[in-house]
N, C-alpha and C positions, 0 to 999 in steps of 0.2 A: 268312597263316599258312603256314610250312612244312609241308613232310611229310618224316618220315624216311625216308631211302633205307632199303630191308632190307637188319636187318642179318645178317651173315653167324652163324650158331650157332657156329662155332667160337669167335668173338669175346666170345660172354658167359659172364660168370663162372660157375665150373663146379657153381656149386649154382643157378642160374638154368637152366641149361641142364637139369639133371637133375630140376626141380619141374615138376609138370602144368601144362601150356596155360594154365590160367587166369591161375597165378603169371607165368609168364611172356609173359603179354598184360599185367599189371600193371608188369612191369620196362619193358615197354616204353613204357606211360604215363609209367612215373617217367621214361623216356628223354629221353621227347618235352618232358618239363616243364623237365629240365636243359639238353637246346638250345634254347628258348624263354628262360630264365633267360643261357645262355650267348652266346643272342644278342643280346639286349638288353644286356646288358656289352658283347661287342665293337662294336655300334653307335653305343655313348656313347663307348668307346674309341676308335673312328676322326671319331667327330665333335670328339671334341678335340686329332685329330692335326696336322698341319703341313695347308699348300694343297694340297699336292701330292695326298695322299690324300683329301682332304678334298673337292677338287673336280675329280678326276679322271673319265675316262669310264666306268669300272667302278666309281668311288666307292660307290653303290650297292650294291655285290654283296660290297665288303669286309667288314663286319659277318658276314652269313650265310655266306660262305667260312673266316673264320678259328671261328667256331664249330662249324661241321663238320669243318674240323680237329683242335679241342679235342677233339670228341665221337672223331671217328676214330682219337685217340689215344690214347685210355683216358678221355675226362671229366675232369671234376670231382671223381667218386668221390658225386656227390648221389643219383644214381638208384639207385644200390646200395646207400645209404643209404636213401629212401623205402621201397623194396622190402622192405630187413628188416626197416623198422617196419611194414610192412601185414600 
């Protein structure tokens, strides 16, 4: 299982940022659930990419890298969605 690197407060949306610790120990649940969700896509994604990717020496690390990515970008938009249904 991963763990999320901390994330930096400037980066979360700005009604996340301004709800009590609880809400946002809860955003960060929904966080954690979207790079698990977004890892497992890019895993099936690089497992039906070309050889090159596929069986290269960091092959491995390609799934968990480009969904840290996703996440580092702004997401999905899922966690931010779980968060305003809780």
């Amino acid at each position: 299982m991963s763990v999320l690197p901390p994330i930096d407060g400037a980066l979360l949306p700005a009604d996340v940022r301004q709800a009590p610790r609880a809400d946002r120990e809860r955003y960060q649940a929904a966080l954690g659930f979207e790079r698990q969700l977004v890892g497992e896509l890019t895993k099936q994604l690089t497992a039906t990419a070309g050889a090159p990717l596929r069986e290269g020496p960091y092959a491995h690390l390609l799934g968990d890298a480009m969904a840290d990515a996703v996440l580092a970008g702004g997401g999905i938009g899922l966690a931010h969605t779980i968060y305003e249904a809780g």
